[in-house]
Each structure stands twice: as structure tokens, then as C-alpha cells.
Biopython code that builds the backbone (N, CA, C, O; Angstrom):
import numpy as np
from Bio.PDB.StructureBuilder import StructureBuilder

atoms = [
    (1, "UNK", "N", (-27.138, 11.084, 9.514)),
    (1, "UNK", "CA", (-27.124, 10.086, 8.478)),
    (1, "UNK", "C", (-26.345, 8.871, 8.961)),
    (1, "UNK", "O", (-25.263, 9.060, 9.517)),
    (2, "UNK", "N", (-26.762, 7.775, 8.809)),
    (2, "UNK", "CA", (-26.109, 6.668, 9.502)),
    (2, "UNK", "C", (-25.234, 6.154, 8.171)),
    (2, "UNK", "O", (-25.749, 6.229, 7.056)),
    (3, "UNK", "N", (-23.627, 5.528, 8.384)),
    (3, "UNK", "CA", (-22.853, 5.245, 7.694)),
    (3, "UNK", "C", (-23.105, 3.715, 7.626)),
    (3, "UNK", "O", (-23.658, 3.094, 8.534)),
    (4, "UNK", "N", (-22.745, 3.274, 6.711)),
    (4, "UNK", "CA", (-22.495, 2.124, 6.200)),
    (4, "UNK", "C", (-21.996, 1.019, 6.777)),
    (4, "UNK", "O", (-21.629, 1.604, 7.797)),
    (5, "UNK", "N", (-21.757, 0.180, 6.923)),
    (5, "UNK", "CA", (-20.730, -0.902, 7.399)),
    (5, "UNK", "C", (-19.315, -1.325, 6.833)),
    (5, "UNK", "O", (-18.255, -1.742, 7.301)),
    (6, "UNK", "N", (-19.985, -0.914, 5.214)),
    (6, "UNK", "CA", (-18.868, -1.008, 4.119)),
    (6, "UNK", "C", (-17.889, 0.036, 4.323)),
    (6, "UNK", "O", (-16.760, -0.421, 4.503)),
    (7, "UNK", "N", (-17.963, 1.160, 4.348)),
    (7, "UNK", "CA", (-17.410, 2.365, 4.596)),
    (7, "UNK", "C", (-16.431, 2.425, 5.683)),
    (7, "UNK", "O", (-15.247, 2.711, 5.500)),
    (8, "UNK", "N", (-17.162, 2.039, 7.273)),
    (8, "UNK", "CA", (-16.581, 1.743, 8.391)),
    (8, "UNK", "C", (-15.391, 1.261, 8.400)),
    (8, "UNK", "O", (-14.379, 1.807, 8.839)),
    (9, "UNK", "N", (-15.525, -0.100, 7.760)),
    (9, "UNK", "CA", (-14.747, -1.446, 7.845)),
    (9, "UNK", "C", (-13.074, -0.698, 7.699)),
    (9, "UNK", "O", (-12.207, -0.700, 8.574)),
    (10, "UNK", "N", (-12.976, 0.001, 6.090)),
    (10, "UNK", "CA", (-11.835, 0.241, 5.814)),
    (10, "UNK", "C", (-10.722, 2.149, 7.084)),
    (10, "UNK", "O", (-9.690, 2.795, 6.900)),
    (11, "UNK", "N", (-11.824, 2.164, 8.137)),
    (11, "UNK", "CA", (-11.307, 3.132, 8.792)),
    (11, "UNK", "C", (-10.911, 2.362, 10.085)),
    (11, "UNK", "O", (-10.289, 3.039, 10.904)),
    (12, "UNK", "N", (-11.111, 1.321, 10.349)),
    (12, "UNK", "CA", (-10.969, 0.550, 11.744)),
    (12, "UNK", "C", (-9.405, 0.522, 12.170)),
    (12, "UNK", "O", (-8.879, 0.524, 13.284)),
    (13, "UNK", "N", (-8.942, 0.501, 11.056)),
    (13, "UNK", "CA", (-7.704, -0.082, 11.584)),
    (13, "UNK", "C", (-6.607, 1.272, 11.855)),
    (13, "UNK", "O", (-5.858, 1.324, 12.831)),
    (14, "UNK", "N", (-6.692, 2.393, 10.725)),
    (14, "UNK", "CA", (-6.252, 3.587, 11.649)),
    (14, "UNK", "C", (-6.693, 4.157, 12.551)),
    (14, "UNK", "O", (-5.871, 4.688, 13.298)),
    (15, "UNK", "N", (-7.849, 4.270, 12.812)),
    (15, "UNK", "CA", (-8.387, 5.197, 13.825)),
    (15, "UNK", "C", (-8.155, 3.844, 15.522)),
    (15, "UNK", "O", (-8.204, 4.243, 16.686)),
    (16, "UNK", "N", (-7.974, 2.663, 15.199)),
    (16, "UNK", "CA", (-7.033, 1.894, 16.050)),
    (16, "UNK", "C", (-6.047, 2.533, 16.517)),
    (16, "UNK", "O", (-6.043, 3.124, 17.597)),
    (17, "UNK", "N", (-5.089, 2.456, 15.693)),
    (17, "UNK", "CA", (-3.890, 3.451, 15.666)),
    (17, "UNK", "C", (-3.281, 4.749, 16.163)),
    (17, "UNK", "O", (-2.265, 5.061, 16.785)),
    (18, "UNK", "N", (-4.174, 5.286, 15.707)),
    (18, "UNK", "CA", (-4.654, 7.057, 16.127)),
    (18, "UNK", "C", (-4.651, 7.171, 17.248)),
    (18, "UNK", "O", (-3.934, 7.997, 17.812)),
    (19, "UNK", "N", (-5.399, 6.424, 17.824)),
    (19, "UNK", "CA", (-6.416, 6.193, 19.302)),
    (19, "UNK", "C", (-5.032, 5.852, 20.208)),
    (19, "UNK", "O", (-4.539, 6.597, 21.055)),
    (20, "UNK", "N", (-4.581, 4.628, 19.833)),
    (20, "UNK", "CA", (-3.305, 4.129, 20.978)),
    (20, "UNK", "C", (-1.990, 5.047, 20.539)),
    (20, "UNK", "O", (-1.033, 4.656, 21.208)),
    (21, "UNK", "N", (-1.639, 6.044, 19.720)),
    (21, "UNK", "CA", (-0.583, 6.547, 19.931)),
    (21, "UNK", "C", (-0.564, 7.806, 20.523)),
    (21, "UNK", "O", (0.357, 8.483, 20.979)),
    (22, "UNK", "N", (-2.231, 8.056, 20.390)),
    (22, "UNK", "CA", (-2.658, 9.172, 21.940)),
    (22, "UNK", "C", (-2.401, 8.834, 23.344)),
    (22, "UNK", "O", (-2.274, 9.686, 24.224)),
    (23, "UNK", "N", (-2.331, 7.606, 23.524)),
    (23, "UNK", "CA", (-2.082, 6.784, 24.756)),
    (23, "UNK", "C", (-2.585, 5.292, 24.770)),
    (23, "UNK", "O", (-3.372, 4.708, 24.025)),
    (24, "UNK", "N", (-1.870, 4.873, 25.863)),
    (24, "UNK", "CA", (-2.600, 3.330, 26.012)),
    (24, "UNK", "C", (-4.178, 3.237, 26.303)),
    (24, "UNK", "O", (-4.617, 3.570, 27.404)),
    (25, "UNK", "N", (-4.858, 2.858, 25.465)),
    (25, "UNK", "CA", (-5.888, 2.222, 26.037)),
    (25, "UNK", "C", (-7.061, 0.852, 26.020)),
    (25, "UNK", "O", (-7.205, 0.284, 24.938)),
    (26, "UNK", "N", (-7.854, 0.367, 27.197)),
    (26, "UNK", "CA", (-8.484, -0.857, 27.213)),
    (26, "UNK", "C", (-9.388, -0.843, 25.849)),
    (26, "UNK", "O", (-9.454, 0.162, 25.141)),
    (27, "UNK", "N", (-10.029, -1.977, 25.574)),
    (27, "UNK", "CA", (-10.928, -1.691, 24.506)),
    (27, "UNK", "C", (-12.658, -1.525, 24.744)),
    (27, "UNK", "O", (-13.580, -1.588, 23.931)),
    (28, "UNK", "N", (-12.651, -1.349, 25.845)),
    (28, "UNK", "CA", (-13.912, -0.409, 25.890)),
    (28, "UNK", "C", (-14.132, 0.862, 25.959)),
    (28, "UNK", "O", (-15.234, 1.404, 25.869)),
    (29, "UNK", "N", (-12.534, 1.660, 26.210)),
    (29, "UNK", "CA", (-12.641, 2.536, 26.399)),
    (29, "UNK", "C", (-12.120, 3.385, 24.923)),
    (29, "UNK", "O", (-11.842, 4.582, 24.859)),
    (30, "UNK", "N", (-12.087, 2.429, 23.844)),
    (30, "UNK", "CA", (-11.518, 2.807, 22.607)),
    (30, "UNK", "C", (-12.943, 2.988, 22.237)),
    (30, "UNK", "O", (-13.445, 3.890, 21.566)),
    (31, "UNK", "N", (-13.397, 2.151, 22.697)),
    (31, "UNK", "CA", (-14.650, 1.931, 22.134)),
    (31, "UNK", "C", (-15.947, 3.279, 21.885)),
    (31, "UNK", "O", (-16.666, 3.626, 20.948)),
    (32, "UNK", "N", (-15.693, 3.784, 23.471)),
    (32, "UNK", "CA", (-16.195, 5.134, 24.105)),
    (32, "UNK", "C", (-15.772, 5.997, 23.429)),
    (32, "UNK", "O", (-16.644, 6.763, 23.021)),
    (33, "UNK", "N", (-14.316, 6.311, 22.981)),
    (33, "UNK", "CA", (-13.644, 7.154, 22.626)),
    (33, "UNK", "C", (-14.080, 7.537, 21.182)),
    (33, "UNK", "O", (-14.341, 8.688, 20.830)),
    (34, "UNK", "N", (-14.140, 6.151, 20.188)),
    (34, "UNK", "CA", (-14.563, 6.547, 19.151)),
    (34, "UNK", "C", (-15.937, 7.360, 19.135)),
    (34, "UNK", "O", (-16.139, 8.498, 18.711)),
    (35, "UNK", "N", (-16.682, 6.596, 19.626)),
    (35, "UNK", "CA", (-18.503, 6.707, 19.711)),
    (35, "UNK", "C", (-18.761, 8.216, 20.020)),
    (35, "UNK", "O", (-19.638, 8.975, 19.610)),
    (36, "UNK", "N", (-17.559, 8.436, 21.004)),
    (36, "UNK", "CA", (-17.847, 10.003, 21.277)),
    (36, "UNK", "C", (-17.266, 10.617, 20.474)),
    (36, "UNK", "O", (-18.123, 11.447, 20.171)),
    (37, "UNK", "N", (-16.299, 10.867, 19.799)),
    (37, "UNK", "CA", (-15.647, 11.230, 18.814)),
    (37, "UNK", "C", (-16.510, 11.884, 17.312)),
    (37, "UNK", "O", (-16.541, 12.981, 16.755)),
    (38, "UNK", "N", (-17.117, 10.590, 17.075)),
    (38, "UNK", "CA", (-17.707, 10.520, 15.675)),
    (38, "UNK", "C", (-19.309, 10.703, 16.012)),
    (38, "UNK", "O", (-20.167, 10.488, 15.156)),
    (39, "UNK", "N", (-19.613, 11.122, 17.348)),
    (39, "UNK", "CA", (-21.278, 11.994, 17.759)),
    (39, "UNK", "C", (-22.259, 10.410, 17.535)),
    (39, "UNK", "O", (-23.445, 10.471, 17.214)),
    (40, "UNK", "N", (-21.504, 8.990, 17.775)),
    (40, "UNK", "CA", (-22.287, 7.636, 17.319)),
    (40, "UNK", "C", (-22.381, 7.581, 16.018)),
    (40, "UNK", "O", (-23.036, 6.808, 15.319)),
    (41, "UNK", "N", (-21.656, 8.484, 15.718)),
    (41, "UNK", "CA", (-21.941, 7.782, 13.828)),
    (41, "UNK", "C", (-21.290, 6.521, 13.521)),
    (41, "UNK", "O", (-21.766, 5.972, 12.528)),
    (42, "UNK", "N", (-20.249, 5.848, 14.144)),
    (42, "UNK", "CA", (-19.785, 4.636, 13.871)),
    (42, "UNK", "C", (-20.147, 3.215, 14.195)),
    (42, "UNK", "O", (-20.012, 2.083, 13.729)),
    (43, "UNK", "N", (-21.041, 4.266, 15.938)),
    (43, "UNK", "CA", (-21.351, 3.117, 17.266)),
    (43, "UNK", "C", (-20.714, 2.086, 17.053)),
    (43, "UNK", "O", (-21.428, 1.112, 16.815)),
    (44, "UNK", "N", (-19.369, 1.870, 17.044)),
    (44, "UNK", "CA", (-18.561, 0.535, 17.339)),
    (44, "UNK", "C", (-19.210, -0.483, 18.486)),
    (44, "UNK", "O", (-19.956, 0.099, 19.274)),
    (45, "UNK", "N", (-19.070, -1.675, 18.666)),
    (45, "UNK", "CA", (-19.328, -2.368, 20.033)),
    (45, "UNK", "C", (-17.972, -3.606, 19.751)),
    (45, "UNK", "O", (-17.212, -3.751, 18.794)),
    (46, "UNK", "N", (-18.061, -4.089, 20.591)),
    (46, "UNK", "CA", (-17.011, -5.278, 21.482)),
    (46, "UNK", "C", (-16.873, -5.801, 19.520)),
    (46, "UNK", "O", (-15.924, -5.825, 18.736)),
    (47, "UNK", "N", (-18.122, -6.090, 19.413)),
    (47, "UNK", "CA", (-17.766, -7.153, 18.189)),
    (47, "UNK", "C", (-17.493, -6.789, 17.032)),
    (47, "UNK", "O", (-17.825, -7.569, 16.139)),
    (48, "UNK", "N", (-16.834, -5.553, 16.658)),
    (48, "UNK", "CA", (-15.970, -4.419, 15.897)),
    (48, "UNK", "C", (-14.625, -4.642, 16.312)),
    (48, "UNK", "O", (-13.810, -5.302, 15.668)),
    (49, "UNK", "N", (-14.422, -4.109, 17.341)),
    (49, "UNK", "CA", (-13.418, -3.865, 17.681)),
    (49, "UNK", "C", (-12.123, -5.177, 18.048)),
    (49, "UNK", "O", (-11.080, -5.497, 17.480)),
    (50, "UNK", "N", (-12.835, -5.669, 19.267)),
    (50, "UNK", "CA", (-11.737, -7.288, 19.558)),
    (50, "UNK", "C", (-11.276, -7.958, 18.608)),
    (50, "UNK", "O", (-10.052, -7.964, 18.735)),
    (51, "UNK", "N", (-11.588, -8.537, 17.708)),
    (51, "UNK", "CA", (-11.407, -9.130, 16.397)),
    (51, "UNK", "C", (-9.846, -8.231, 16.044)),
    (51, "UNK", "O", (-8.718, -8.584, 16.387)),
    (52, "UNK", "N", (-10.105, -7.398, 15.517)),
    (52, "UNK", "CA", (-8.950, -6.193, 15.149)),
    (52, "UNK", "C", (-8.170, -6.216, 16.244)),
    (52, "UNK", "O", (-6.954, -6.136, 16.069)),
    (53, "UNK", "N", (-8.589, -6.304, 17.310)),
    (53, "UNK", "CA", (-7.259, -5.621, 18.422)),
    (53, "UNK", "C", (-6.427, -7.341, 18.059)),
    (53, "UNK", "O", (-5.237, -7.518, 17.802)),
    (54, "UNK", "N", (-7.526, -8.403, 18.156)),
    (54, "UNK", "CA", (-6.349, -9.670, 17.992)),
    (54, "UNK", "C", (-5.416, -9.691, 17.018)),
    (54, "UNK", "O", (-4.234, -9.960, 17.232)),
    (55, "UNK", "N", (-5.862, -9.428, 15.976)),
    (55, "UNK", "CA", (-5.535, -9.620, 14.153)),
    (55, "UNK", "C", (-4.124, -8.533, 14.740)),
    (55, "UNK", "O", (-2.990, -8.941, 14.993)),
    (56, "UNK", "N", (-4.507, -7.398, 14.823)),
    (56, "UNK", "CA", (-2.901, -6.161, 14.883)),
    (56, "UNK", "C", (-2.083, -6.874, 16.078)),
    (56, "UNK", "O", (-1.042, -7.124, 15.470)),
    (57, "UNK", "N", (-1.913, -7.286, 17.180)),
    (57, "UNK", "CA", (-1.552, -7.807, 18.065)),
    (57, "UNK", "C", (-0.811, -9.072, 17.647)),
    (57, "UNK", "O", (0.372, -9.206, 17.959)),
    (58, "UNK", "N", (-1.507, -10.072, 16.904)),
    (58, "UNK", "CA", (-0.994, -11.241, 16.300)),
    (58, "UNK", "C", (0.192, -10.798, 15.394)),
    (58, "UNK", "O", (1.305, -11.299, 15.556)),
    (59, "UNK", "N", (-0.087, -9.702, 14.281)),
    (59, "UNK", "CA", (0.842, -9.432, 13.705)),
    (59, "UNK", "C", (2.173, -8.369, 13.900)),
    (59, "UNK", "O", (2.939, -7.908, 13.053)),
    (60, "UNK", "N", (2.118, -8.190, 15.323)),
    (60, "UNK", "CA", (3.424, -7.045, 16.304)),
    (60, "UNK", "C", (3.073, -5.524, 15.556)),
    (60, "UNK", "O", (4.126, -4.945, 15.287)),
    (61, "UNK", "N", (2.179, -4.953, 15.266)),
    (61, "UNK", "CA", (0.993, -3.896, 14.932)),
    (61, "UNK", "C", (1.095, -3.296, 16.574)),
    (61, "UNK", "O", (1.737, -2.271, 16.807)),
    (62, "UNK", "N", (0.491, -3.947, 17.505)),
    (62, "UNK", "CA", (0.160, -3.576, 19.037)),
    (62, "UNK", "C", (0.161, -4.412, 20.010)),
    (62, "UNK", "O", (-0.488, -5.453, 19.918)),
    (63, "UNK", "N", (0.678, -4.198, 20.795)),
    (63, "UNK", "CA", (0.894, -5.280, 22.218)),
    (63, "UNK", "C", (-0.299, -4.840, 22.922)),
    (63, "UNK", "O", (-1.053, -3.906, 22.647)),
    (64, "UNK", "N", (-0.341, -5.700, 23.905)),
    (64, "UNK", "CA", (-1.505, -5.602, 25.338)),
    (64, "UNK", "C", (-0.533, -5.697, 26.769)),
    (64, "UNK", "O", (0.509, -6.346, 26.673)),
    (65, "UNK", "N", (-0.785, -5.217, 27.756)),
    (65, "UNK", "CA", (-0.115, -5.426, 28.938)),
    (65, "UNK", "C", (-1.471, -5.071, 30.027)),
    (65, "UNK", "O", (-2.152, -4.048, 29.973)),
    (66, "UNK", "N", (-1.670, -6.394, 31.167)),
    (66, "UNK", "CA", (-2.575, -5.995, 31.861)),
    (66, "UNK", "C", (-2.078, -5.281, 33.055)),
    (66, "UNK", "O", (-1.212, -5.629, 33.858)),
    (67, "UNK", "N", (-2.835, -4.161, 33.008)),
    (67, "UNK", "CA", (-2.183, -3.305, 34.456)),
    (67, "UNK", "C", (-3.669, -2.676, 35.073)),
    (67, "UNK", "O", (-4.706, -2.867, 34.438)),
    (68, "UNK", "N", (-3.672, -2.050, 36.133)),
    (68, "UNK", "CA", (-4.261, -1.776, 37.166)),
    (68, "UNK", "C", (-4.945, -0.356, 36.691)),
    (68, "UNK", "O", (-4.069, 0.501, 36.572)),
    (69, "UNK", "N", (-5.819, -0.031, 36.488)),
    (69, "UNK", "CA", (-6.442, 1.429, 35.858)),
    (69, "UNK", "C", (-6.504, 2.026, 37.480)),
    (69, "UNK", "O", (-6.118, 1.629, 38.579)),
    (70, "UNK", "N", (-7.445, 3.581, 36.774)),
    (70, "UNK", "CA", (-7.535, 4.633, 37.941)),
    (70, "UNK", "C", (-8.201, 3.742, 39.076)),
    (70, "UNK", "O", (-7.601, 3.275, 40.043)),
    (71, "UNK", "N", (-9.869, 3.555, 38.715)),
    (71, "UNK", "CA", (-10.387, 2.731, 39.199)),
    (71, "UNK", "C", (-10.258, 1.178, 40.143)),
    (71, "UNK", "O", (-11.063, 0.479, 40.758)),
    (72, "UNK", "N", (-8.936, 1.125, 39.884)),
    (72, "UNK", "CA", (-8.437, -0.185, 40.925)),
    (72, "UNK", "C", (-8.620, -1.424, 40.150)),
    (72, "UNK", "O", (-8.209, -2.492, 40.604)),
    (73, "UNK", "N", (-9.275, -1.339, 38.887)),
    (73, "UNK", "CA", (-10.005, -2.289, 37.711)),
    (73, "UNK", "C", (-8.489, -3.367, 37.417)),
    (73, "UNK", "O", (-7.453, -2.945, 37.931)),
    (74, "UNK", "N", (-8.452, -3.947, 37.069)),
    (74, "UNK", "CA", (-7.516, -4.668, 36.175)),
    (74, "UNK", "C", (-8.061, -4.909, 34.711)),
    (74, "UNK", "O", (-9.167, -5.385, 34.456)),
    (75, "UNK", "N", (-7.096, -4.499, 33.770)),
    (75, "UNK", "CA", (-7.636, -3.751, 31.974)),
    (75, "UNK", "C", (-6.489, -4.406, 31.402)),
    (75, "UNK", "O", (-5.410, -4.458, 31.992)),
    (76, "UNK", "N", (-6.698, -4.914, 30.252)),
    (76, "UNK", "CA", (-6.021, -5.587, 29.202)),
    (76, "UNK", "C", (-5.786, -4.106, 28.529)),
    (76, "UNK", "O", (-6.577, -3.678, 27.688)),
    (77, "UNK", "N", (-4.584, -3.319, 28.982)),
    (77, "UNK", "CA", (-3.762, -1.812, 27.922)),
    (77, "UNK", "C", (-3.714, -2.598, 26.849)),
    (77, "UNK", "O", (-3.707, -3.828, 26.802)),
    (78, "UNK", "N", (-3.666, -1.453, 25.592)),
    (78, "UNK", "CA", (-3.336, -2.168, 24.233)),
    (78, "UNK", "C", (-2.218, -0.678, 24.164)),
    (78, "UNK", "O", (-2.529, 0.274, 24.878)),
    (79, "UNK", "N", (-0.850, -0.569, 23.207)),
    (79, "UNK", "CA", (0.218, 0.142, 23.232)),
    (79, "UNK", "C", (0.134, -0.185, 21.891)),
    (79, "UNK", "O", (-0.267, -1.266, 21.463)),
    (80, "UNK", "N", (0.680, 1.161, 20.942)),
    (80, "UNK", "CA", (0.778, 0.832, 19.672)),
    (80, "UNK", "C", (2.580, 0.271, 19.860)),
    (80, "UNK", "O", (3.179, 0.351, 20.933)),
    (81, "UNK", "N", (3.076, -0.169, 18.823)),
    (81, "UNK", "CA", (4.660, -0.508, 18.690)),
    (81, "UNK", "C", (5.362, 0.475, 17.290)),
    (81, "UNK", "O", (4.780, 1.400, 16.724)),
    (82, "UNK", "N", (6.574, 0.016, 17.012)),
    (82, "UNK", "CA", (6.582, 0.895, 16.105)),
    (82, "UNK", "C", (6.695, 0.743, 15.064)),
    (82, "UNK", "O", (7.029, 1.557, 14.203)),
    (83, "UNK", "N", (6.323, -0.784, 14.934)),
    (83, "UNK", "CA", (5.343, -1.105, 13.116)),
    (83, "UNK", "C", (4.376, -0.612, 13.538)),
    (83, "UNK", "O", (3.828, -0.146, 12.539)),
    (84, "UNK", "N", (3.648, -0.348, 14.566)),
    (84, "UNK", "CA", (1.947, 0.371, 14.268)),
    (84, "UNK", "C", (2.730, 1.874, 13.768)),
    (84, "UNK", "O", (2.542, 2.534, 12.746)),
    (85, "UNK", "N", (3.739, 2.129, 15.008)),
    (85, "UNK", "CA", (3.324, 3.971, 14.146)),
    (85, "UNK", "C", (3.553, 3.875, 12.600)),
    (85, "UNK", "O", (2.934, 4.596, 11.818)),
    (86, "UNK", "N", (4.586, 2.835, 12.151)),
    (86, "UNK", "CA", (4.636, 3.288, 10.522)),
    (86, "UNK", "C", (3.385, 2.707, 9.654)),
    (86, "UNK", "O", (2.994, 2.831, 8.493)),
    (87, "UNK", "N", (3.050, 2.156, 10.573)),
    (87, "UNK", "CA", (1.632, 1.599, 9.808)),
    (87, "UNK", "C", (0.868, 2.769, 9.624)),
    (87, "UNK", "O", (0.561, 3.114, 8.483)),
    (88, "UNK", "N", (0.464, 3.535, 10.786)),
    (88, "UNK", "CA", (-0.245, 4.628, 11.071)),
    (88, "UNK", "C", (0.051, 5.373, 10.027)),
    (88, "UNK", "O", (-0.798, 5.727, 9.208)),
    (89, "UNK", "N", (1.293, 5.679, 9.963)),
    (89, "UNK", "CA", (1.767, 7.203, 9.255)),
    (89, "UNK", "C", (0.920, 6.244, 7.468)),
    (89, "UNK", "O", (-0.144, 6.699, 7.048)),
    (90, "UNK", "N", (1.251, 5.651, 7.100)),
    (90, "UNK", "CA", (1.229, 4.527, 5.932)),
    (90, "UNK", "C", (-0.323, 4.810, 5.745)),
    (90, "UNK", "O", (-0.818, 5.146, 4.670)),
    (91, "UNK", "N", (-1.112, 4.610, 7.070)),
    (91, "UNK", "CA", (-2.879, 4.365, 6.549)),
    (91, "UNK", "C", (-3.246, 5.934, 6.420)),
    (91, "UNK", "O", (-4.375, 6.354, 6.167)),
    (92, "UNK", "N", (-1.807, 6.929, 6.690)),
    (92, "UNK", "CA", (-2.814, 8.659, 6.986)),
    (92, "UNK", "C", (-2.629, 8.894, 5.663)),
    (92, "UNK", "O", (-3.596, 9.272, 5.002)),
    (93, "UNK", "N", (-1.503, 8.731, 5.120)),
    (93, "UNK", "CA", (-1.036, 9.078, 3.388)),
    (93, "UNK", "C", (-2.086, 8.282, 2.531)),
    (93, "UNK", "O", (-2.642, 8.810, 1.567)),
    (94, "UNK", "N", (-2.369, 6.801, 2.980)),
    (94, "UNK", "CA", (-3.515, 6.039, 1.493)),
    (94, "UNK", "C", (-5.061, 6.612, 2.297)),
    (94, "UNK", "O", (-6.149, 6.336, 1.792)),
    (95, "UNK", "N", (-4.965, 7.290, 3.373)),
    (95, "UNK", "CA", (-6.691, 7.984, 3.372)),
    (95, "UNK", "C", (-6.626, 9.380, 2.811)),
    (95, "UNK", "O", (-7.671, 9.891, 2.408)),
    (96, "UNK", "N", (-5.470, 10.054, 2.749)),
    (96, "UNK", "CA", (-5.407, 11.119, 2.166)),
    (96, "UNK", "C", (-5.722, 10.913, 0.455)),
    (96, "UNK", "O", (-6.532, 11.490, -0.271)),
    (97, "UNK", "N", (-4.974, 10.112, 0.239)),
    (97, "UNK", "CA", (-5.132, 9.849, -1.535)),
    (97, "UNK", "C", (-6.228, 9.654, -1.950)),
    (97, "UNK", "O", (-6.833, 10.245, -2.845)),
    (98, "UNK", "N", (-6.659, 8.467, -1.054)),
    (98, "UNK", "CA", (-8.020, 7.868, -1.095)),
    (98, "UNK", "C", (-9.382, 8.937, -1.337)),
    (98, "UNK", "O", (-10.180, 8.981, -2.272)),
    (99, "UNK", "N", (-9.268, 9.878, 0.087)),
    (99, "UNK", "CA", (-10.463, 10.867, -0.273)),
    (99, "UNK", "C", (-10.621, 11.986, -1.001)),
    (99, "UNK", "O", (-11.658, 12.573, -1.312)),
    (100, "UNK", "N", (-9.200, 12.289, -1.307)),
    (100, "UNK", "CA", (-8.955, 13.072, -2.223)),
    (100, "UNK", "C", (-9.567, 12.265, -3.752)),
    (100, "UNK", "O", (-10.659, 12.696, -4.122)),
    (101, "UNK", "N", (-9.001, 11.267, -4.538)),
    (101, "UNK", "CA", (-9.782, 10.867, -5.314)),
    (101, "UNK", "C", (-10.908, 10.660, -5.393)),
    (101, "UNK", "O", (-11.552, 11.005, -6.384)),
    (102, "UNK", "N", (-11.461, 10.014, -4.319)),
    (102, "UNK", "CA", (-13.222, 10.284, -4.116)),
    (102, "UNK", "C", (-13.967, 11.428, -4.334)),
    (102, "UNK", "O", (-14.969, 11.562, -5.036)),
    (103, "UNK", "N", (-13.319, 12.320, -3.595)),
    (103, "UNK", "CA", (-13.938, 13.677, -3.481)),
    (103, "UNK", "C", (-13.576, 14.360, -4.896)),
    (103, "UNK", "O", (-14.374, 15.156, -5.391)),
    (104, "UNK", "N", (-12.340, 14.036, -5.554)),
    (104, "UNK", "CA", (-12.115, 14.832, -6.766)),
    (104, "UNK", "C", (-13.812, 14.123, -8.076)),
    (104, "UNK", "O", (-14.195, 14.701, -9.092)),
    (105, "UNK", "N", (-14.355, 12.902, -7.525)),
    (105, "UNK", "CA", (-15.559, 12.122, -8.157)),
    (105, "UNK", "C", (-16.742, 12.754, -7.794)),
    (105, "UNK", "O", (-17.570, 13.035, -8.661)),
    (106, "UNK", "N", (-16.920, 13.005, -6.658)),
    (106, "UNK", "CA", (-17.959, 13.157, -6.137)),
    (106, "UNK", "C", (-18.280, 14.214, -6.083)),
    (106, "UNK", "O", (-19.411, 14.496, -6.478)),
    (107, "UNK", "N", (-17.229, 15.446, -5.464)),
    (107, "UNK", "CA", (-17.359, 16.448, -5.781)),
    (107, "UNK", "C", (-17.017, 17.432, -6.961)),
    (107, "UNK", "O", (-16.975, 18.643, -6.743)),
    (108, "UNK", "N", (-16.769, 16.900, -8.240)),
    (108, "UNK", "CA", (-16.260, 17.123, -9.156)),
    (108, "UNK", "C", (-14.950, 18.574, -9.300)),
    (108, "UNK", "O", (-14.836, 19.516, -10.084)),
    (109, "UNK", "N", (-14.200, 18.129, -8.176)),
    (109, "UNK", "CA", (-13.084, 19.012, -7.923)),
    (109, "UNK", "C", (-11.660, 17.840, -8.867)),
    (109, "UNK", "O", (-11.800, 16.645, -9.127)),
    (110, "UNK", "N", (-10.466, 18.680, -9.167)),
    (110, "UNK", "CA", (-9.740, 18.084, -9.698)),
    (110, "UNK", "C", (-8.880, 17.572, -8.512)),
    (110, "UNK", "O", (-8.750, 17.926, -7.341)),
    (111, "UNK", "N", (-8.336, 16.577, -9.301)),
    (111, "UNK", "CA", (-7.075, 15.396, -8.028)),
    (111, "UNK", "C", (-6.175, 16.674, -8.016)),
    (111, "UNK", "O", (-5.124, 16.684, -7.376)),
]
sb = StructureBuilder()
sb.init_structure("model")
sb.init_model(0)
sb.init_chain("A")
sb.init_seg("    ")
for serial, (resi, resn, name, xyz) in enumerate(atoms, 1):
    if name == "N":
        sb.init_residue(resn, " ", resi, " ")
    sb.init_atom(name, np.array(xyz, "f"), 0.0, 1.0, " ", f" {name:<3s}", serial, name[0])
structure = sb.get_structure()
């Protein structure tokens, strides 16, 4: 079943998060990471993702540092900081609430 765009939008910015406090990484390879992750249900591309890496970056969310990968490549790292982790911890508690109320709708289970 292919997801929404609407839906997407509001998971971008933790699963950002998620992703870099597993480790540093470039943004194609966040990119990969998700796509494989979620079996392409999200298929992120460049023009998902960059936008966001600027926006969290602008606001000290996540730094970038260019360093030298396995490959010999030179990669713009993205590092979460540690307003991202409390951000992080912050977006796991309002998706918990979040789908819990949904699901208490949808699936007519109680909150």
C-alpha cells in the first residue's frame, strides 16, 4: 500500500534523528537506510530529505562535518547534537501519544 505524502511529512524529522544517533551519516546514505528500512514504502529522494537536513542544521538540531568515507569519497557527515537527542526523545513521546490516539479511533481500542 503506498503511503501518503501527508502522513510522511510529519515522520521526517524523527526518523532524521533516529538515523544519526545510530551514527553519523551522509544523506544519501540516510536516504538508503530509510528506503531499506520501510521495504520503499517512504522512497525518500534528495528532495525530501536536504531541505530538512538544512532547516535542523540551521537551527543547532545537527551539525555536518566533511570527512573522508570507507570508499576514499569525501561526504558531507551529518551528527545529531544534543538538542537533537532531546528533540528525539521529545518526537518518540508525541508519536507515542499521537498513535496511540489514532489507533484508540481507528481501531476502536481505548486511550
Amino acid at each position: 500500500m503506498e503511503i501518503s505524502n501527508e502522513m510522511i511529512k510529519g515522520t521526517v524529522v524523527p526518523i532524521i534523528l533516529k538515523l544519526l544517533v545510530e551514527r553519523p551519516m551522509y544523506g544519501y546514505e540516510i536516504i538508503k537506510v530509510v528506503n531499506e528500512r520501510t521495504h520503499n514504502a517512504f522512497e525518500w529522494k534528495e528532495g525530501t530529505l536536504y531541505p530538512w537536513l538544512h532547516r535542523l542544521e540551521g537551527d543547532g538540531i545537527i551539525r555536518s562535518e566533511w570527512s573522508t568515507g570507507e570508499t576514499g569519497r569525501r561526504r558531507k557527515y551529518y551528527h545529531v547534537t544534543r538538542a537533537g537527542t532531546a528533540m528525539l526523545r521529545e518526537k518518540v513521546a508525541e508519536w507515542s501519544a499521537f498513535s496511540t490516539a489514532v489507533n484508540a479511533v481507528l481501531l476502536g481500542s481505548a486511550v
